[in-house]
N, C-alpha and C positions, 0 to 999 in steps of 0.2 A: 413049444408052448411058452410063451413068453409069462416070466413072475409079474404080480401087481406091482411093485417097483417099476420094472421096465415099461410095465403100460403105463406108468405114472409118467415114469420120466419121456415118452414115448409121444406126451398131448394125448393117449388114449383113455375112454373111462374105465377108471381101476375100481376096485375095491377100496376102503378109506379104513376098514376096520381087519385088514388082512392083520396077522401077527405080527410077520414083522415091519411092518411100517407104524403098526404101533409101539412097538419096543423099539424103533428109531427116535417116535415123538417124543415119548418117554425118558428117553436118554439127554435128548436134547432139550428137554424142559427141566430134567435136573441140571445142567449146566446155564439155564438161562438164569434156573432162582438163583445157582449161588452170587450168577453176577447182578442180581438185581437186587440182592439183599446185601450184596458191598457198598450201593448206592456212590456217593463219590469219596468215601472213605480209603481205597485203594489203587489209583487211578492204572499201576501197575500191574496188579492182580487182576482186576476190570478186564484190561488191553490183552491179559494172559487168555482168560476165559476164552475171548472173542475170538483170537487168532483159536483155543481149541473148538471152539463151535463151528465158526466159517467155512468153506472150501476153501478161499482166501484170499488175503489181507495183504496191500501195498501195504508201503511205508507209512506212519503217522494216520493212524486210524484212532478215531473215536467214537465211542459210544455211550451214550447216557441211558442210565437206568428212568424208568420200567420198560424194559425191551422187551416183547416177545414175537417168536419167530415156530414155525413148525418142526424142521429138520437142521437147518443151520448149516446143513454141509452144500446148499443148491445157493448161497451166499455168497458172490464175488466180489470182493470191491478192491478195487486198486489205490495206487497212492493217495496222503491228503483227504481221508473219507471224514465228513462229520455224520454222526446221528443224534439230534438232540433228543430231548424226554419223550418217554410214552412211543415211540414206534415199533410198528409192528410189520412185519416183512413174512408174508404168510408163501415162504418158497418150496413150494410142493413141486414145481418147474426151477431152473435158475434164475436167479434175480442177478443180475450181469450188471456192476455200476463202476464206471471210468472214472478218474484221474479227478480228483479237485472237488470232487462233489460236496451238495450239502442238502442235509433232509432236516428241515423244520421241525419243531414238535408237533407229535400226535401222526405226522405223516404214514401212513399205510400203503403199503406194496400187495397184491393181492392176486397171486399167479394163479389161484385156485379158484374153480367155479362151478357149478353141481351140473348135470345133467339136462336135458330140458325136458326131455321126456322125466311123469311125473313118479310112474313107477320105479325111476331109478333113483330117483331123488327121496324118495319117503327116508326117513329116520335117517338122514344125512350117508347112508350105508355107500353112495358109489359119485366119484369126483373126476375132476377131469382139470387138468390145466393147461396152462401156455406161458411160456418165458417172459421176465420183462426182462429190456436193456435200458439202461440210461448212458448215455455217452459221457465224455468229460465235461469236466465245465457246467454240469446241472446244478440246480437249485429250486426245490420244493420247498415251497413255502409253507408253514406249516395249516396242519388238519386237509392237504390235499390225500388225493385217492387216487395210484394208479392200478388201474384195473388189469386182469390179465391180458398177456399179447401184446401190452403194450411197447411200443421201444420209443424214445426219444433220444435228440439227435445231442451233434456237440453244443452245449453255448446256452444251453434252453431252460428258460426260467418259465417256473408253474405259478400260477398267484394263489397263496393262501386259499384255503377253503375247496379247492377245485378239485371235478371228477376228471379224471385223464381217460377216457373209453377208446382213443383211435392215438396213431403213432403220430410223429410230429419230425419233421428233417432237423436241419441245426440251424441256429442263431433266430430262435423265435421266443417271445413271450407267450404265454399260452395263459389265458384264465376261462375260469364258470362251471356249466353244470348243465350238458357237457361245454369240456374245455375247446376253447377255439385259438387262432391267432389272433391277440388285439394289438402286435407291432411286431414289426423285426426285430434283431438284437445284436447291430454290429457288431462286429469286431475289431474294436480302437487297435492299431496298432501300435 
């Protein structure tokens, strides 16, 4: 019999209020305020937090305060990561992001999603998620919205404002509501 973790981590609907997944959250939301109440007073101490929250952290990662995040540990981000203000990374699945990336302010990540049936869904009690990826080379522009499931490719810019609901290959612009492609995005070499 598999624990609600593993149906979490699994894409199966778990339980949202099992114990310990919330004494994960818990954990991880005392480690998000101390870094959100550093603001950019410590950029060292900051960088420390992140690396102990994350699953993890290439080289030269940043992250600006008011971050929050669910678990912290389903967090991968590879070298050269930016997060600018206010993002929130809801990784109840992993959130998977390559090499060079950058997240605009307010940008949201959202692996998490309820039930559709509606008796599963009452008082938020049972969840269900799905991975995102971002490949290298991304660029969310800020207050976009990637939805769960989603993966986008290498090279791939989101425009400002946009819902991301479906994957997208590499070297594309993607904008709107939902996002579509409005151009390619070669590759100068």
């Amino acid at each position: 019999m598999k624990t609600e973790k593993e149906k979490m981590l699994a894409g199966e609907v778990f339980q949202v209020y099992d114990p310990q997944l919330v004494a994960e959250r818990a954990h991880a939301r005392e480690i998000v305020e101390e870094f959100n109440a550093l603001g950019e007073t410590d950029p060292q101490q900051s960088e420390q937090l992140i690396r102990q929250l994350f699953g993890h952290v290439g080289k030269d990662c940043e992250v600006h305060a008011q971050f929050k995040c669910d678990y912290g540990y389903n967090i991968y981000v590879d070298d050269d990561f930016f997060a600018n203000y206010d993002c929130v990374m809801l990784d109840v699945s992993p959130i998977r992001i390559g090499k060079h990336c950058l997240l605009g302010p307010r940008v949201q990540l959202y692996t998490v999603n309820h039930p559709l049936d509606p008796q599963l869904r009452r008082n938020g009690a049972y969840g269900q998620s799905f991975d995102i990826r971002l490949g290298d080379d991304v660029w969310v522009g800020g207050g976009a919205i990637i939805c769960p499931g989603v993966s986008l490719g290498n090279n791939v810019i989101v425009g400002a404002g946009s819902v991301v609901t479906n994957s997208f290959g590499d070297n594309v612009i993607i904008a709107g509501n939902p996002a579509r492609v409005i151009r390619e995005n070669p590759v100068k070499e």
